[in-house]
N, C-alpha and C positions, 0 to 999 in steps of 0.2 A: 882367399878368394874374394873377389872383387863384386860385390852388388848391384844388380842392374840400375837401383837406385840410388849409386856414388855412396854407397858405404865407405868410408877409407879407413884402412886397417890404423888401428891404436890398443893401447895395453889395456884400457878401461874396464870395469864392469860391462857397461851399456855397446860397448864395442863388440865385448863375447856376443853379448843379449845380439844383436844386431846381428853379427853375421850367422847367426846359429839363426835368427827370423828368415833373413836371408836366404837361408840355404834350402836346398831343392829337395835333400832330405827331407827336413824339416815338415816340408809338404808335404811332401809322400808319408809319412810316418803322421799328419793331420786327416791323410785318408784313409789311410788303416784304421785309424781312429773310428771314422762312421762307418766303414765295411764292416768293422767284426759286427756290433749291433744287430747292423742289418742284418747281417747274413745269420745269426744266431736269431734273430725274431722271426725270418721264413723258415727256419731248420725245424725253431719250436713256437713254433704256433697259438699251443694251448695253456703260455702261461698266463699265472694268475694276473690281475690286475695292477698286484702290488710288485711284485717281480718285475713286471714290463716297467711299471713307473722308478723304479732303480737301475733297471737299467738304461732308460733314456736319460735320465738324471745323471748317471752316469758317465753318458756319452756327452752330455752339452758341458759338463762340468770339466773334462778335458780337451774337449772342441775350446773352451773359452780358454784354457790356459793355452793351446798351441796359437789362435788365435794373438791374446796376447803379448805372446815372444816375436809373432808374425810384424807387430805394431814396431818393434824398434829397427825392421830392416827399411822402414820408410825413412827416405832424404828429409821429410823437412815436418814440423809440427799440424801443419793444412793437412797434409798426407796420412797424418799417423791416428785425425782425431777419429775419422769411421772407422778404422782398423779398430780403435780402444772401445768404441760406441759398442763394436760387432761380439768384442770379448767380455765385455761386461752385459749385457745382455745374454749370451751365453749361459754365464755364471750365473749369474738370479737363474733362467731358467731350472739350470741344474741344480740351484739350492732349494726350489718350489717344489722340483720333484723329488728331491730325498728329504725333505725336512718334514713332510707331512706324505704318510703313502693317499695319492690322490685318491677320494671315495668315488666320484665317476669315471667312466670311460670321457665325459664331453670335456672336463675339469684337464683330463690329459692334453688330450685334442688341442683343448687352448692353449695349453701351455706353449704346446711343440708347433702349433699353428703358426701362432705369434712371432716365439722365436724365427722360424722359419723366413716367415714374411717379412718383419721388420729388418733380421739381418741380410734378406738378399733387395731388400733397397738402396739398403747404406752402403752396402758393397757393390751394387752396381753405381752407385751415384760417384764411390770412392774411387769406380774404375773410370768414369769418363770425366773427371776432376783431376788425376792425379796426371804429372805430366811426364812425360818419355816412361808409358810404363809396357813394357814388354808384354807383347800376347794380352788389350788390351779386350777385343775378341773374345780372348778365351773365359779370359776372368768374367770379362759381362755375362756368358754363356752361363756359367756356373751361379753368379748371383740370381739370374732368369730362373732357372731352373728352381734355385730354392723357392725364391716368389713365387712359383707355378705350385712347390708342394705345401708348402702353409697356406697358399688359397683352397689348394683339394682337399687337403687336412680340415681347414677350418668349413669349409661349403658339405662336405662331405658326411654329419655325423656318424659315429660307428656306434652299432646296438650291443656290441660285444666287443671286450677283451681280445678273442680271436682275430674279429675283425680289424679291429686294430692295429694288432700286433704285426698283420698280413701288409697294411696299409703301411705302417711307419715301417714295416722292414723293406718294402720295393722302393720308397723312395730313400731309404740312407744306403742303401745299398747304390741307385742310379747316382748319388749325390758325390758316395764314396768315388764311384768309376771316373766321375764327373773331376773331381777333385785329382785323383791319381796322373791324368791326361793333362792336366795343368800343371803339375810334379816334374811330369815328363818333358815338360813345354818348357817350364821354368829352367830344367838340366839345360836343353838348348843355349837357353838367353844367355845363361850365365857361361858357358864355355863360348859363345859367341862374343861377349866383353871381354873376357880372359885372354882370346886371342885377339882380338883389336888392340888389347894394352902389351898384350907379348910384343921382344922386337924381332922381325922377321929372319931365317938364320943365316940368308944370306947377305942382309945387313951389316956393311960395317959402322 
């Protein structure tokens, strides 16, 4: 399958890497990724402080690998470096939150604030930089959206664990739905190149 961003197939390592970034999957399976969280932090509410910080730690620590993988479906090295920025911040986040269970609620906050905020700048700057990029729109939406939950996060303190928990599970949850709808959008692109490269069958 042919990448909206002129992937061309070859036998390589970085070829797989690529079109497996590439691929619409891929995405949808990076929003599964923030859904379950979500949807398990408004299911349970009342957990402890050190449970909610593993498992956002958790979830950023695989958001940065799909992330990542995401980095090699880009055409040229301009393209790929806020994808790697997006992944590698990611990862610190999610090494912050399991390497030490955070002692406050605000210590959290910041963590996930931060990530938040800083990966949906680099991601919208990556989407109005990069050039012929499909559902360009779409992607900005989703970078916005993040900006919008790291500034509530961070403007917002939480007095509790609960609260917390309530607050970072509505927005991975709108982030996850956010994410999926660009999955979906992505499927589009990519069978809309697949057939522009097909030859027509009444072509001789």
């Amino acid at each position: 399958m042919t990448s909206p961003f002129g992937t061309a197939p070859a036998a390589g390592p970085a070829d797989l890497l690529a079109r497996l970034g590439g691929s619409w999957t891929w995405f949808l399976a990076a929003a599964v990724v923030t859904l379950v969280p979500g949807v398990t932090a408004l299911v349970w509410p009342d957990a402890t402080l050190h449970v909610l910080g593993v498992l956002i730690g958790l979830y950023l620590l695989a958001t940065g690998v799909f992330r990542f993988v995401m980095v090699f479906g880009r055409r040229n090295a301009g393209e790929r470096l806020p994808g790697l920025l997006v992944a590698v911040l990611f990862v610190l986040g999610g090494v912050l939150c399991l390497r030490h269970p955070l002692q406050t609620v605000a210590a959290l906050s910041l963590v996930v604030g931060a990530v938040w905020l800083v990966s949906g700048i680099v991601t919208l700057y990556g989407a109005l930089a990069a050039e012929d990029l499909p559902y360009r729109g779409a992607v900005a939406a989703v970078a916005a959206l993040g900006i919008a939950a790291g500034i509530v996060v961070l403007a917002l303190p939480a007095e509790s664990a609960r609260v917390l928990t309530r607050l970072l599970g509505l927005w991975l949850v709108l982030l996850g739905l956010a994410e999926a709808a660009l999955a979906l959008a992505w499927r589009s692109a990519l069978r809309g190149a697949d057939s522009a490269h097909s030859p027509h069958p009444n072509r001789k």
